[in-house]
C-alpha positions as CSV (number, residue, x, y, z in Angstrom):
1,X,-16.6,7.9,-75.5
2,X,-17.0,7.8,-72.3
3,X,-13.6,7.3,-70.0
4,X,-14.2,4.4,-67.4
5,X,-14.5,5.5,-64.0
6,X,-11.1,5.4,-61.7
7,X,-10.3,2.5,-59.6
8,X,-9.9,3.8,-55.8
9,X,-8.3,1.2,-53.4
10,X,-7.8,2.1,-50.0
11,X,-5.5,-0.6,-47.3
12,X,-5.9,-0.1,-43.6
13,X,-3.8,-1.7,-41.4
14,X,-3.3,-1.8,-37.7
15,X,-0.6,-3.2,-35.7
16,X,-0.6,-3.8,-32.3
17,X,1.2,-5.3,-29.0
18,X,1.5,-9.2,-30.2
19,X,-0.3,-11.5,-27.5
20,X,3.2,-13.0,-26.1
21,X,3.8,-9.5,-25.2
22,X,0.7,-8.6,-23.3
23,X,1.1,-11.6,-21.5
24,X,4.3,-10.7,-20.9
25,X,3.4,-7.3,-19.6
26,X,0.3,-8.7,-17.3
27,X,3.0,-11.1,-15.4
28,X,5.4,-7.9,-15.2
29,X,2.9,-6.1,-13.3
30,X,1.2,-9.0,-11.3
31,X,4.9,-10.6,-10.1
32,X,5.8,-9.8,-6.3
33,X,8.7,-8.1,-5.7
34,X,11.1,-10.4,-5.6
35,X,12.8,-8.9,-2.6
36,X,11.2,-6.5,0.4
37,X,13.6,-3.6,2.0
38,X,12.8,-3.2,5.5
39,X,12.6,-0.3,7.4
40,X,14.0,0.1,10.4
41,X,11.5,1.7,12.1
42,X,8.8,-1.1,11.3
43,X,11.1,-3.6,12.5
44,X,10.9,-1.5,16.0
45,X,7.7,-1.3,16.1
46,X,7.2,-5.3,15.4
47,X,9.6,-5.9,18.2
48,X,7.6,-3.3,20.6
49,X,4.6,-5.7,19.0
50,X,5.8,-9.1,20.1
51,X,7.4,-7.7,23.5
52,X,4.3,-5.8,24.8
53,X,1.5,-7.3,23.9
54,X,-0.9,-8.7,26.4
55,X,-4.7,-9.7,26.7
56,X,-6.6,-8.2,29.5
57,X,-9.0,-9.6,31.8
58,X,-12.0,-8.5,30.0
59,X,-10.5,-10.2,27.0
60,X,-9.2,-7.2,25.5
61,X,-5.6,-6.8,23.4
62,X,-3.7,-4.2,25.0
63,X,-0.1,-3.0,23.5
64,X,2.5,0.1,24.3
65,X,2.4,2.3,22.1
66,X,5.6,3.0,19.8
67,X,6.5,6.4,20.1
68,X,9.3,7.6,17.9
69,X,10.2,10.9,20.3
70,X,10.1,10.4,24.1
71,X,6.6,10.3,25.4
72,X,7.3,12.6,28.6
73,X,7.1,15.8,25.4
74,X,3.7,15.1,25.6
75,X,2.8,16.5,29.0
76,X,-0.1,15.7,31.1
77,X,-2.7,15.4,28.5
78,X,-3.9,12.2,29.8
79,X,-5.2,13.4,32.9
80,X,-6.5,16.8,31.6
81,X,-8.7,14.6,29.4
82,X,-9.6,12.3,32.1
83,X,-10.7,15.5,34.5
84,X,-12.4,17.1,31.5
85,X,-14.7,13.8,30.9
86,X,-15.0,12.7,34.2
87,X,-15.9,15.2,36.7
C-alpha cells in the first residue's frame, strides 16, 4: 500500500505601517516649524537691508554691503582692481 503523499501548507504574512500612520508620518515631515529662532546676525543684515537700500539713476538697486569685521582690514583692493582694469 501506498502511503498518501504529505500535506505541506505554507502561511506568509506581512505586516506593515497601518495607513493612519503613514499619514501621520507624511504631515510630520510636511508641517512648518512651528516656531523660527533668529539669528542675530540676519537680523543685522535685514536692518543694513531696509536702512541702505537705494535705486540708482539708471534704475539699478544698490545696498552697503554688511561686513561682519571692519572693512578698512581690507586695504586698498578697490583701486588696485580699478588701475589693473582700467589703464
Amino acid at each position: 500500500m501506498v502511503s498518501p503523499a504529505p500535506i505541506i501548507s505554507s502561511f506568509c504574512l506581512t505586516v506593515g505601517p497601518s495607513l493612519e500612520n503613514l499619514v501621520k508620518q507624511f504631515w510630520e515631515v510636511e508641517d512648518l516649524p512651528s516656531s523660527t529662532t533668529v539669528n542675530p546676525d540676519d537680523l543685522e543684515c535685514e536692518k543694513i537691508f531696509q536702512t541702505t537700500y537705494r535705486r540708482d539713476s539708471s534704475g539699478r538697486y544698490t545696498v552697503v554691503l554688511p561686513f561682519k569685521i571692519d572693512s578698512s582690514f581690507l586695504g586698498d583692493s578697490y583701486t588696485k582692481l580699478f588701475k589693473g582694469i582700467c589703464p
